[in-house]
Structures are given as structure tokens and as C-alpha cells.
C-alpha positions, 0 to 999 in steps of 0.5 A: 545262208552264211558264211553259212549259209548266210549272213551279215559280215559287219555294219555298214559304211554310213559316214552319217552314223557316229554310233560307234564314234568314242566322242558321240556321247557326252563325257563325265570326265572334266580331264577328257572335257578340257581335253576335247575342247582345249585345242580350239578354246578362244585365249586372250593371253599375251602372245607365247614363244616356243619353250628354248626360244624367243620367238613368237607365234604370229596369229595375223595371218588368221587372224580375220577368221580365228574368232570362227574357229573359237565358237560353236558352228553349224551353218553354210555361212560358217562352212564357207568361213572355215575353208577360206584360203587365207585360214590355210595360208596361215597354219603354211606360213607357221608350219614354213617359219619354224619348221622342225620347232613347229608341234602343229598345234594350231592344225589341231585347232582347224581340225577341231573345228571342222568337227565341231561343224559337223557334231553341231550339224548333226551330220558328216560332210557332204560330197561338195563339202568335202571337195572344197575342204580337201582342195584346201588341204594340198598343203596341210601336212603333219610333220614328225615336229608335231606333239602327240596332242597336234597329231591325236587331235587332226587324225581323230577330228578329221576321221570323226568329221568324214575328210577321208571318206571315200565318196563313189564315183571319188574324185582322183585329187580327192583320193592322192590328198587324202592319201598323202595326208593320211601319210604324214600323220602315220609316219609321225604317229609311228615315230612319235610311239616308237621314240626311246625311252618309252614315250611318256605322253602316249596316253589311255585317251590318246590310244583309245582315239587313234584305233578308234580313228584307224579303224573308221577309216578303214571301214568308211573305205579307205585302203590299208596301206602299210603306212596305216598297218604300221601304225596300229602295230605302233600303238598296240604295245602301248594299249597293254601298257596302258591298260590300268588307265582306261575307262568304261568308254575307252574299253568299249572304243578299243573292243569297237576298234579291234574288231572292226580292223580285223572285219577289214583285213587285219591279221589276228597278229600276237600284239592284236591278240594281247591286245583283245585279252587284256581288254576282256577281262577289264569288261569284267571289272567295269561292267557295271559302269558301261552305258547302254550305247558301250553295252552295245558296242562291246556285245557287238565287237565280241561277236565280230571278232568269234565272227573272224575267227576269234576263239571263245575263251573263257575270257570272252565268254565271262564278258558277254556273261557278265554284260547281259543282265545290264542288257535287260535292266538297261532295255529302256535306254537303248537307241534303235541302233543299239537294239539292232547292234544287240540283237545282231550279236546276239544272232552272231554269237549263237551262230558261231556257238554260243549256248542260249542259256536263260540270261541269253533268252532274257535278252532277246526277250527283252529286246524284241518288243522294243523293236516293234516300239522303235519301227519308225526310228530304225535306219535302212542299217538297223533294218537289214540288221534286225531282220538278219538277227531274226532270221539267224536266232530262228535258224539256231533253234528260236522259238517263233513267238509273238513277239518275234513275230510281230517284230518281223511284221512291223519292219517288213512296210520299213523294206518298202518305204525305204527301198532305195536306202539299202546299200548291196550288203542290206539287199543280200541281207534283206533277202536272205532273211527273208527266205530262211524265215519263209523256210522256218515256217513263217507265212509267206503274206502279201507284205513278204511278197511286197518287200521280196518285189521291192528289192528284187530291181535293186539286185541288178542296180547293185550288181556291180557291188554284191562280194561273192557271199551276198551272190551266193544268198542271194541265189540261195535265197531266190531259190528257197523263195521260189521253193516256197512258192513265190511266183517267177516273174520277170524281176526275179528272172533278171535278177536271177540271170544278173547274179549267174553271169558273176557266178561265171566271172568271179569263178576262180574264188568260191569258197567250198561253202559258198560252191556248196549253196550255189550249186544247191540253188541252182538245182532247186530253181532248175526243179521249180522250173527256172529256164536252163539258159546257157548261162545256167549251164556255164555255170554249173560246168564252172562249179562242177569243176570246182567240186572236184577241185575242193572235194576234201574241204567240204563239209558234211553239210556241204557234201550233202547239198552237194550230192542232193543238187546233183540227183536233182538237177539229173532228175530234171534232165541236166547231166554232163560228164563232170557229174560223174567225176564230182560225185564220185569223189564227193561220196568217197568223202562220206565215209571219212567224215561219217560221225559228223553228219546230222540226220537231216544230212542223212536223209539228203544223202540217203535220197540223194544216193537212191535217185541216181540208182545204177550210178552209184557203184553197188560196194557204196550202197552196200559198205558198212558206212551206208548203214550206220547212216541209215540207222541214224535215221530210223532212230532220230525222233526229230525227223518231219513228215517229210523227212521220214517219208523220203528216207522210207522211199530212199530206203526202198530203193537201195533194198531194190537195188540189192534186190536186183542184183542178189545181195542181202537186204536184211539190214535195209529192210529192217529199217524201213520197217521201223520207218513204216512203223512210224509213217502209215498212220500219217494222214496226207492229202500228198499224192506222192506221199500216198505212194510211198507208203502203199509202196512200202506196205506192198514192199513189207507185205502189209496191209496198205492204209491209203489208195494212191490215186496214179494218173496214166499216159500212153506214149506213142512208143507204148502204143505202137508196141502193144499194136505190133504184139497185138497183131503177132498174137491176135488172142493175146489178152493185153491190158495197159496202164494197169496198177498191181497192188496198189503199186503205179501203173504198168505198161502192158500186162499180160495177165494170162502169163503174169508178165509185165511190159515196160517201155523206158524212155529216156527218163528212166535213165540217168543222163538219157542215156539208156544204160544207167537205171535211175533208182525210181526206175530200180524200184518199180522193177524190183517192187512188181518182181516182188508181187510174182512178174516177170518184168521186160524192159525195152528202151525206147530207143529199141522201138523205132522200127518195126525191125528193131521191134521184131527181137522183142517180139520174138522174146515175148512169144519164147516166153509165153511159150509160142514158138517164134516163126523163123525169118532166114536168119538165126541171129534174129531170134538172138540179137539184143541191144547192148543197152536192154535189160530182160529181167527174169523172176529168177535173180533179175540178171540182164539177158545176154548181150548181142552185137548190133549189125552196121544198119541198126547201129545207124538206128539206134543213133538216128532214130530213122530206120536205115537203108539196107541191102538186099540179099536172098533172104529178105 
């Protein structure tokens, strides 16, 4: 499910990942080297004055710990060394002694060296690191005085080292020094790129780090404050002005860059989008000098921003063009997290429209044994990302090769083994993908229970974390498990009430997709026997609201999930008042949008509708947009078994319905010859597919190839019917549970007068309420009419009391031409409920309605015969 029906919304946040950091491989460039390394290189020059003065730098104040800043650090003891307070007293007392003459270049140096720490220790900075050093850097404030270099290199080395990384739960002073620093450097940077004339020193490496920088920070978990929005508006002017100087590694940065800020809320302004375009092109032009690590950024940043909205231009679609051949021939090199970036791109880009065309294929081809070849190296990250990419390629029409398949089977242990490494997007993600594989046909083993067990705990231990996408697949997902049958334990029941209680919270801010897909899960755990809790049912009254609310913008895929979960969940015995409203106003949607919906949205639809029979108005069924959908279906050569199978029933029904009521079915009937054509040779061992088909051969008047097995249960309501007809007419020949023509068994027959006796209970009914016949009930009817029986239908409701019995029984014997007895009172022999239906051979018109007297009214509400008074005649 995604936003489609789910899916990954970009990388996760793991500070210890410098994949994408534009310093993370080694540089050829002599220029970027003396660049990187310049500010922090040990000098044993004279000491230097500030250009237009006589005064001198002092360096005695730091002088006991300059000699660390110089070299090479990677240990505890250096750590300790670099956040000696008589280090930061020192850049004060320079930044205090010359104020606005000072160009900050010495805070650059300290910067630096904290990220030397943290490159030569292979990691970020640790929470306790991170506390000491912030606490240190109350006083560490950038000034507009500062030079371009100063400010690139202290926003960059502090970024790359993990300083402002938000830790959770953050320390209060942490996060206002943080915020406070992260100030200063923005309003100097935004001063420095806006000062007149243009600012000659804003060069390609410079821009290529600061929007590499800027965008870390916001995806490690920092707050786009306006400050920060200011700046990257600042330097974008500069990017297409600089756009002739960038190399291979700069382009694939700033792509890296521009994508991630928008994944964090970045608005597509113009200068952003003049940004992206003039980069696209010089992919183009520098393609054959990219790394594998670039090759991987750039596929994956073009995903995110088609992803976010992006249009696939010509542009864009040149560039990822001319990237995948370098994919296949550069397979080799790739990292683990390359290959899982790659083939999330791959996955997104499809999802989002892409053809797969042979290049496409290749690539995936070439990537996937190397998935298998790589298990061991892949990060919690990589994981969730490669088994999402699975699954969604899958979901888009992948074949399900072995390779593909050993991939899947050689990461689901890695679910396992690092169980409590997943953060909440990787638990949605995780199970997400495994039940839309589940759903595409893969086997639901030992090691796909195993991990979908692993995970399930981890649901309620990350619920505090979960956005509303990953609620909404992970209830898509546990319900489409379920559906395949994994077992309902505990855990998944947890999980399952943990995700519904934020349902209810966060239910102002569902999108319609997302309405769609919970309501779709809702009603498929509620059919697999899920317990309606209270919680349950506030959230279906939560969602029901809502459908009304955003009725026209829903999908067509969305309108048919949406009318699909509500037949279902009626079926099962929910309905509340707001069904009526939201299918209602779902169904007229249908016809505005009826080009647009596929044949497997059809066949929901077409079930869907035949389900809640009497509910849907007869001018839907009959309209001309009904059948230009159901023609779609008998012609589509794609549709399942299944498929075929439940629009031949769903087909049956509506030819009932108009049937029953005197209309025209010509066109149905057509249709589900078609359908029969194709479905009676089916071999299956379903007993519920046995009875469509024999069904629908009864319906045609054809001969029936299968003999449905049909199991009989005589209610207590039957029985005592066919007890008091028995004694009224002790001659009578009565027969129950009776199956005619291979169609399911009736009632009570009356074989001598081909009459058929129906008991409806509540079910027959949609919401119980013994008035609006379900379309299964509908075509029970219509089929024994059909084969030449009078059907009499009798509520359950009706049999409470030998009194309300007696109105039948007089009915019965007027038909079977016996003369009813007289009983005093002449409106006896006429008094029907209001809720009955006597369906007659001819037209199968309702009897007329009668009025109930005071007493019967109180019957009927009770179920408890009432007290009457007594008069001459009784």
C-alpha cells in the first residue's frame, strides 16, 4: 500500500550513515583536497595580520591543544583533548579582540577537526559526545565578519559530524544551542550570498556543501526554521549561476540535496525547480564519470523528487536513461546500500510511472543476485529498503524469478536477527512488503510467519512514532496477512487495537487514500473474524464520516475498496446509519469517473453492489454506466478464477433483482453467458465456487457440470413453522431442507402444490432490519421462481407467537386452495406486516401491506407476545 497503497517516503535518519555525504569518498581533485584539508593544515609561518592592519592573531591561548587540531584523531583521549575549555576560550577571546575584522577562520579549524574525529572513528558523535561538545559551544557564535570559507567549512564539518543532531529524548539546552548556532551561520551565509555585486567567492564546491549540509539537517531531524528556509532560497541563485563549474560528485550532492528537502517539506518554489532542471541535463553530459556511489544517489534523488511530485519530463527521463547501462556495467562496485538505494528507485520510479523497458529489466536483473551475494553487509536500512523495492516491482508487474525470489528468502533471517534495529518507518515498511509479496503469490513459510512474529511486538513499542501512512499499511498489511491466513494471535490482536486507538486520535487528517485502505482493512480483519470492539466501531463511524466528507476525491480505486469494505462489513453484520449516506454518495461518483476504472475495480464493484441487494436504488442497477462496466468485465481476458467466478455471481444477482421487479435483463443475461462460457469447465474443489456455477447453469438453463455439496441447518423459527402448518393440515405433504435443481436447500417445500416456504432471519437482511433484502437473498428467490415455485417469504420476526403465525397460515391454506376457518375477525385473514414480502409466479410483487394493531406492534419490538384484552370474540 502506498501512498498507494503503501510505501517507503525516503531514507531513514541514521546519523552513522555518511552514504550520501558529498566528503564520503575520497577526491581526485588536488583543488578540493587543499580545500578540505586547508583549514586545519599545521603552519609554521611567522605570525600573520589581518589584511589593512598591524595587528597580530594570537594563538597562545590555544596554544596547549593547537598541535591536536593538526593531525589525525580517532580515539577517546583526542575526544576529551578537543572539548577542553581552554580550546573554546581562545576562538572567544579572537572572535571578542577583533570583532567585525574577525573572518572566523580559526572556528573553521575546530570545526574541521571535529570531523576528522568522527571520519577517522568511522562514525558520528555519540549522545555523550555530543552533550559535552554542545555545552562547549554556548559561546561558539558565527558573525556576518566571518569569510565564506569560515562559514562553508563550520556548517558543513559540524553537519557531517553529527553536532546538530537531534538525539530523542533531546536535552533542552542541547536543542537552544543547537538552534542558536544554526542561527548565526544562516544569517551570515544569507548576508554573505546576497551582498552586491554578485558575490565572486560563492563557488560550485562551496554550494555543492552547504545544500548538501542543509539538507542533512533537516532529514537527521532538525525544524526548518525560516532562517534555514532563507538560506537555501539564498544559494539556489547561485547554483544556476554556477552551473558550468560543477563535477560529477558536486551534481550528484546537489540532486541528493534538492530531493531530500523537498521529502522534508521544501516547497517546489520556481528557483527550486530551475534549480533540478538545470542539474538534469548536465547528468546527461558527465554520465560517464560518475562512481557507483553518484550513480546511486542520482537514481535514487530523481525518484524522490517524481516521488514528491516532480513531473517526469523529458529531462528527468534522458537522465535515468542515460544512468542505467553504468548500473549493469558498474554492478560489481556497488556497496550494499547502494544496491538497496538502487533498487528502491528503481521500485519508486515504476510506481510513479515509469515504463520498464529492457535497460530497466537489465538493471534489476543485474542487481538482484547481488542482494543475495551482500545479506550479511545490509544495515536494518538497507533491509526494509530492498524488501519494500521488492515487493512494490512485484506490485508493477515484476516477474517473480528466482532471483527475485532467493533475494526475498535470503533477507527475511536479517528481519530476525536485527529485530530491535528498525526504527517505525522500517516495521511499517517491513510489513508492508511482506504481505503485498504474501498477496502476489509468495508462500507464506515458516521464516515469513517468523519475521511478521518478530515485528508484530515492535508495532506497539514504536506506536508513539508511526505518521499516519505507516498506521494505515500497517492495518493494510495485518489485514491482507490475516487474509492469507496467518494465525490471529495475541500479538497481532495488540497490535492491531494499538494501531486502531490512533486511527481515532489522528482522525481529522486522513487523506482519501489512506480512508480508503483502512476502511478496506477494517472490513477484511471483521470478515476473518477479528473481534468488533468498541474501538473498532468508533473507528468505522470516525472513517464513515469522513467518506462523506471527501466523496469527490476518491479515486476509482478508492471508490471501489470503499463500496467493496461496506458490503463487507454489512455482510458480517455491521451497519449504522452512516452507510447509507457514504454509499450513496460513493456510487454516484461511479459514473462521473467510469472510463477510469480497471477490471478488477469493476468486479469489486459489480460484487460489491449485488451484495447490498434492495439497498442500492434500482435506476443504479439498471443506468446505462452499469452496463458499459460489466461489459468491460466479460471482455477482459486478464481476470482470475476468482475474479470471473464472483462477477458471474455478482451478474446473477442484479439479472435477479430486475427479475423480481419486471425489468428487462436481456443485457445481464447476455453477459453472464459469456462468463459462464468461460468458468464451467473450471475444475474446483471450492464449494462456494461449485455453487455459482450450478447456479448460473440453472439460471441459463444449461446442463449443470458439478454437484455443489450444500450443508442444512433447521432453525428453531423453521421448525416451529412447519410444526404449526403440520397441524393445521395434518395431510399436508411437507418436506425441509430440500435442494431443487441443484439450487441450495429451501425451507419447507410443499411438493403437491410446487410452493417453496422461506424463513428469513435477520441475515437475509441488510442491517437486520427485515425490510431491505441482501442480493444473495434476492437471487435465491428469483432463481426458485425461475425453476416454476411460488416463493413465500416470512421474517423471523413474524414467528414469534402463535398469533403472529396465524396470518401465514391463513395465506397458505388460501393458496393451496383450502378455505381458511373463520376466527371472529375478518382483518385476520388480511393482516400482513409491513416488513413481509409474499412473492407470487406472476411479477413477484410484494402483497399488500396491512396495518399491525397496538398489541402486535409490541410484538414485533419485543419478541415477547403482548397482553391483551379481552373481548366477546376470543
Amino acid at each position: 500500500m502506498d501512498r498507494s497503497s503503501a510505501g517507503i517516503s525516503g531514507q531513514y535518519t541514521r546519523s552513522g550513515n555518511d552514504y550520501n555525504r558529498p566528503d564520503g569518498q575520497a577526491t581526485s581533485s588536488s583543488r578540493r583536497a587543499q580545500y578540505r584539508h586547508g583549514p586545519v593544515r599545521q603552519r609554521n609561518n611567522p605570525p600573520r595580520t589581518i589584511p589593512g592592519r598591524n595587528e597580530f592573531y594570537n594563538y597562545s591561548a590555544a596554544c596547549s591543544s593547537h598541535y591536536l587540531l593538526c593531525r589525525s584523531v580517532n580515539n577517546a583521549r583526542d575526544f576529551n583533548a578537543l572539548i577542553k575549555q581552554e580550546i573554546m576560550d581562545g576562538l572567544v577571546s579572537k572572535s571578542n579582540r577583533f570583532g567585525h575584522r574577525y573572518d572566523g577562520r580559526h572556528h573553521g579549524q575546530y570545526a574541521s577537526s571535529i570531523k576528522k574525529y568522527t571520519l577517522a572513528a568511522k562514525r558520528p558523535l555519540n549522545r555523550a559526545e555530543q552533550n559535552h561538545l554542545v555545552r562547549l559551544l554556548q559561546n561558539f557564535t558565527a558573525t556576518r565578519s566571518w569569510n565564506w570559507r569560515s562559514l562553508t567549512t563550520t556548517l558543513h564539518s559540524f553537519t557531517s559530524a553529527g553536532v546538530f543532531t537531534p538525539h530523542k529524548p533531546i536535552d533542552e539546552r542541547v536543542k537552544h544551542t543547537q538552534a542558536a548556532l544554526l542561527s548565526t551561520l544562516f544569517d551570515a551565509i544569507i548576508f554573505k550570498c546576497n551582498q552586491k555585486p554578485e558575490a565572486s567567492y560563492v563557488g560550485a564546491q562551496e554550494i555543492a556543501n552547504l545544500l548538501w549540509a542543509m539538507a542533512k539537517l533537516v532529514d537527521s531531524g532538525q525544524e526548518r526554521t525560516p532562517g534555514l528556509n532563507a538560506a537555501v532560497a539564498a544559494l539556489l541563485p547561485h547554483m544556476n549561476a554556477q552551473k558550468d563549474q560543477f563535477i560529477p560528485q558536486h551534481i550528484a550532492n546537489l540532486l541528493w540535496a534538492m530531493a531530500k528537502l523537498v521529502d522534508n517539506g521544501q516547497k517546489q518554489t520556481p528557483e527550486l525547480n530551475e534549480a533540478v532542471a538545470t542539474l538534469l541535463p548536465l547528468v546527461n553530459v558527465q554520465k560517464a564519470h560518475f562512481k557507483p556511489q553518484e550513480i546511486a544517489n542520482l537514481l535514487w534523488a530523481m525518484a524522490k523528487l517524481v516521488d514528491n511530485g516532480q513531473e517526469q519530463t523529458p529531462v528527468l527521463n534522458r537522465a535515468e536513461a542515460a544512468l542505467l547501462p553504468y548500473v549493469s556495467a558498474k554492478k560489481a562496485n556497488f556497496k550494499p546500500q547502494g544496491i538497496a538505494n538502487l533498487l528502491w528507485a528503481m521500485a519508486k520510479l515504476v510506481d510513479n510511472g515509469q515504463k520498464r523497458t529492457p535497460e530497466f529489466n537489465e538493471v534489476v536483473a543485474a542487481l538482484l543476485p547481488h542482494v543475495s551475494a551482500q545479506t550479511a553487509n545490509f544495515k536494518p536500512q538497507g533491509i526494509a529498503n530492498l524488501l519494500w523495492a521488492m515487493a512494490k516491482l512485484v506490485d508493477n508487474g515484476q516477474e517473480q524469478t528466482p532471483e527475485l525470489n532467493k533475494a526475498v528468502v535470503a533477507l527475511l533471517p536479517l528481519v530476525n536477527a536485527q529485530k530491535d534495529q528498525f526504527n517505525a518507518r522500517g516495521i511499517a515498511n517491513l510489513l508492508w512488503a511482506m504481505a503485498k509479496l504474501v498477496d502476489k503469490g509468495l508462500e507464506l513459510t515458516l521464516q515469513l510467519k517468523e519475521a511478521v512474529a518478530t515485528l508484530l511486538p515492535f508495532v506497539n513499542a514504536q506506536k508513539a512514532n508511526f505518521t499516519l501512512q505507516e498506521i494505515t499499511n500497517l492495518l493494510w498489511a495485518t489485514a491482507k496477512l490475516v487474509d492469507k491466513e496467518l494465525e490471529r494471535t495475541p500479538q497481532l490482536k495488540e497490535a492491531v487495537a494499538t494501531l486502531l486507538s490512533f486511527v481515532n486520535a489522528q482522525k481529522g487528517n486522513f487523506k482519501p487514500q489512506e480512508i480508503a485502505n483502512l476502511l478496506w482493512a477494517m472490513a477484511k480483519l471483521v470478515d476473518k473474524g477479528l473481534e468488533r470492539t468498541p474501538q473498532l466501531k468508533e473507528a468505522l463511524a470516525t472513517l464513515l464520516s469522513f467518506v462523506n466528507a471527501q466523496k469527490g476525491n476518491f479515486k476509482p480505486q478508492e471508490i471501489a475498496n470503499l463500496v467493496w469494505a461496506m458490503a463487507k462489513l454489512v455482510d458480517n453484520g455491521e451497519w449504522t446509519s452512516e452507510f447509507n449516506e457514504a454509499v450513496a454518495a460513493l456510487l454516484r461518483h461511479v459514473n462521473t469517473q467510469k472510463a477510469d476504472f480497471k477490471p478488477q475495480e469493476i468486479v469489486n464493484l459489480l460484487w460489491a453492489t449485488a451484495k447490498l441487494g434492495e439497498f442500492v436504488e434500482l435506476n443504479v442497477v439498471t443506468s446505462m454506466m452499469f452496463e458499459s462496466l460489466v461489459y468491460r468485465i466479460s471482455e477482459d481476458p486478464q481476470l482470475s478464477q476468482q475474479d470471473l467466478l464472483v462477477s458471474l455471481w455478482g451478474m446473477m444477482v442484479c439479472c435477479a433483482r430486475l427479475s423480481l421487479d419486471s425489468c428487462n435483463n436481456n443485457w445481464f443475461e447476455k453477459h453472464m453467458d459469456d462468463l459462464f462460457t468461460r468458468v464451467q469447465n473450471i475444475s474446483s474443489e471450492n464449494e462456494e465456487d461449485q455453487r455459482i456455477i450450478a447456479m448460473a447453469a440453472s439460471w441459463l438453463g444449461r446442463a449443470c457440470p458439478v454437484v455443489p455439496h450444500y450443508q442444512t441447518i433447521r432453525s428453531k423459527r423453521q421448525s416451529d413453522f412447519h410444526d404449526q402448518l403440520q397441524s393445521n393440515f395434518p395431510s399436508l405433504q411437507i418436506e425441509e431442507e430440500k435442494s431443487l435443481n441443484s439450487l441450495p436447500p429451501v425451507d419447507l417445500l410443499l411438493p403437491d402444490h410446487n410452493m417453496v416456504i422461506e424463513i428469513q432471519g435477520p441475515s437475509h437482511y441488510v442491517g437486520g432490519d427485515f425490510k431491505t433484502r441482501k442480493g444473495s437473498t434476492l437471487l435465491k428467490i428469483a432463481l426458485l421462481q425461475k425453476a416454476g415455485f411460488e416463493v413465500i417469504e416470512i421474517p423471523v420476526n413474524r414467528l414469534l407467537s402463535q398469533d403472529l403465525m396465524k396470518p401465514y397460515i391463513d395465506q397458505i391454506k388460501a393458496r393451496i386452495g383450502i378455505p381458511p376457518q373463520g376466527h371472529g375477525s375478518v382483518s385476520l385473514k388480511r393482516r400482513w406486516a409491513e416488513d413481509s414480502y409474499v412473492t407470487a409466479d406472476k411479477g413477484g410483487q410484494p402483497s399488500d401491506h396491512c396495518y399491525l394493531t397496538a398489541e402486535e406492534h409490541s410484538e414485533e419490538q419485543t419478541g415477547k407476545p403482548a397482553k391483551r384484552k379481552k373481548t366477546n370474540s376470543q
